[in-house]
Kinemage of the C-alpha trace (Angstrom):
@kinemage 1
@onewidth
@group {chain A} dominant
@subgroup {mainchain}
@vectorlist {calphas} color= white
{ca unk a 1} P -101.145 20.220 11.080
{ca unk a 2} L -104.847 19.600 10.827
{ca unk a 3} L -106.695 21.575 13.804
{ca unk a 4} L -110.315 20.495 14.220
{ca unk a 5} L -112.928 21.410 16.583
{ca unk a 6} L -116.388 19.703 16.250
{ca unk a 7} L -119.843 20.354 17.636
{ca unk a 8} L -122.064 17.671 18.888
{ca unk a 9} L -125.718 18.052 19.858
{ca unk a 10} L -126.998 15.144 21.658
{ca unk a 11} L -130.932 14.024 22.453
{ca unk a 12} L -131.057 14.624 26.275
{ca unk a 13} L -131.570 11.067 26.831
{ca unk a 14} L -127.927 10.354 25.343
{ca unk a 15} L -125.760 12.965 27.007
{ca unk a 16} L -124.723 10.837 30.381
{ca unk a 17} L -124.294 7.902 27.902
{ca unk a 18} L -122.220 9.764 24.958
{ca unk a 19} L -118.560 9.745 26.158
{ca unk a 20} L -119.075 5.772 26.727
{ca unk a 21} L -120.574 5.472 23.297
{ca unk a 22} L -117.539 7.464 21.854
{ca unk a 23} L -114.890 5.384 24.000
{ca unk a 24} L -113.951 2.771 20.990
{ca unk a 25} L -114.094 5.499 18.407
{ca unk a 26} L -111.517 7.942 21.116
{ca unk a 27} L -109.184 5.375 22.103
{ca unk a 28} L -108.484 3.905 18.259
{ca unk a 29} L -108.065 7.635 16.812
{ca unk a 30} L -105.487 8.276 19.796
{ca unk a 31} L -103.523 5.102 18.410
{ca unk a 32} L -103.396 6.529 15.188
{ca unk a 33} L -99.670 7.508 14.784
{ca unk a 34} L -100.402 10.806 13.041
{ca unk a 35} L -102.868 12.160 15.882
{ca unk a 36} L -101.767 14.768 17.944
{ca unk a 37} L -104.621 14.521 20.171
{ca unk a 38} L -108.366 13.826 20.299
{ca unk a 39} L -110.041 15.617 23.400
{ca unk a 40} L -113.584 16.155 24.136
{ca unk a 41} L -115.074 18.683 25.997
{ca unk a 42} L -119.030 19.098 27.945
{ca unk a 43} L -120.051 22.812 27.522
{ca unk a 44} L -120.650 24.396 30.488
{ca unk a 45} L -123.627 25.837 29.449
{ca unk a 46} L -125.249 23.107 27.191
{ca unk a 47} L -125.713 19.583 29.188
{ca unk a 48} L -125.728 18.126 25.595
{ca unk a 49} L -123.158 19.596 23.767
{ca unk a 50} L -120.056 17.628 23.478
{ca unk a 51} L -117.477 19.707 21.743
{ca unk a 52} L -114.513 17.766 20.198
{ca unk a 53} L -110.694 18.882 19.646
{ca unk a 54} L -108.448 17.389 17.380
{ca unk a 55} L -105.439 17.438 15.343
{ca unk a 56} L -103.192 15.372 13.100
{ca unk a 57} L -99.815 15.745 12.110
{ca unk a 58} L -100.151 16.466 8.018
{ca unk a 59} L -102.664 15.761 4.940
{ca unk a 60} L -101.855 11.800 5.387
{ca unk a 61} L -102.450 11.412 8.577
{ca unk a 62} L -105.970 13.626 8.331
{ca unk a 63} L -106.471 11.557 5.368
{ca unk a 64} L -106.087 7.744 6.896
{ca unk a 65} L -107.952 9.173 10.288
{ca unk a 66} L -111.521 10.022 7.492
{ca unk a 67} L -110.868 6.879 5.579
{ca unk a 68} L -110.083 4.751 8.578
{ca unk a 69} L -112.304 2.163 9.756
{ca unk a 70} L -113.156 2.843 13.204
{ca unk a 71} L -114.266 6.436 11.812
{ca unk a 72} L -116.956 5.114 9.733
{ca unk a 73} L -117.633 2.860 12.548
{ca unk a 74} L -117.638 6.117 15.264
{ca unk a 75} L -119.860 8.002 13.475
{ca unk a 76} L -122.068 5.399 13.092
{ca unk a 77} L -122.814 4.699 16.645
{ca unk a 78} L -123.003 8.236 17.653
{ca unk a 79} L -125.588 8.679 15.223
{ca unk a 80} L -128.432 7.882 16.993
{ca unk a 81} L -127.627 9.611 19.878
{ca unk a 82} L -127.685 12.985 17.968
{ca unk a 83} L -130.163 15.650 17.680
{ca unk a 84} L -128.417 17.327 14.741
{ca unk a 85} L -125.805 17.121 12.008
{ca unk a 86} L -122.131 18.504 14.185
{ca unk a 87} L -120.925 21.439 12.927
{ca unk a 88} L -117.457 21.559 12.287
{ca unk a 89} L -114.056 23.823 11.555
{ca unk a 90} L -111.605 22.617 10.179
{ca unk a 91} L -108.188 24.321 9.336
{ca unk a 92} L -104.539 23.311 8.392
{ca unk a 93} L -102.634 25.291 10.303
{ca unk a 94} L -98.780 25.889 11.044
{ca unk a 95} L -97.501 24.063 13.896
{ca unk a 96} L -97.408 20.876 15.652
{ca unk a 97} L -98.337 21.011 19.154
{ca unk a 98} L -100.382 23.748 21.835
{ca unk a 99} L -98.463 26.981 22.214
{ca unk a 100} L -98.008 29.081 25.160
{ca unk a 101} L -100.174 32.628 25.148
{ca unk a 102} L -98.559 35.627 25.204
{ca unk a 103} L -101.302 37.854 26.342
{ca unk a 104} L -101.185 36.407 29.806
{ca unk a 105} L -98.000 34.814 30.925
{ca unk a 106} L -97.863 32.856 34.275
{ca unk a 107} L -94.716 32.734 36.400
């Protein structure tokens, strides 16, 4: 799978307005039938960073997702609501789903 976590920096002004501005770009990369999942994330300690996870199933899916177009479209309108370019890593990765971790086990 494709794991990829993404950093966004937003003008001050933006942050209580990002997640809505996101909401068309979220909901039609969930659809997608190779994405795992698409979650976002406010840091605790930054008020406007916005911290993306995602993942898709395999190269193709990865591949429609960037050359889809409601991702042209989502980066678009987050664009002016950014300080910054995001930074971004992005691995592929065995696996296709959240594992448990074994240094702290509950029940």
């Amino acid at each position: 799978m494709y794991f990829i976590v993404v950093k966004f920096q937003t003008k001050p002004e933006s942050a209580e307005q990002f997640m809505d501005l996101v909401a068309p770009f979220t909901a039609a990369t969930r659809a997608e039938p190779g994405n795992l999942w698409f979650d976002w994330s406010r840091s605790v300690e930054d008020p406007n960073e916005f911290v993306l996870i995602e993942a898709f199933l395999d190269d193709a899916a990865a591949g429609t997702h960037v050359n889809s177009t409601h991702f042209k479209a989502g980066l678009e309108s987050m664009r002016p609501a950014l300080v910054s370019t995001p930074k971004i890593v992005s691995r592929k990765v065995d696996g296709d789903s959240w594992g448990e971790m074994g240094e702290l086990q509950i029940g």
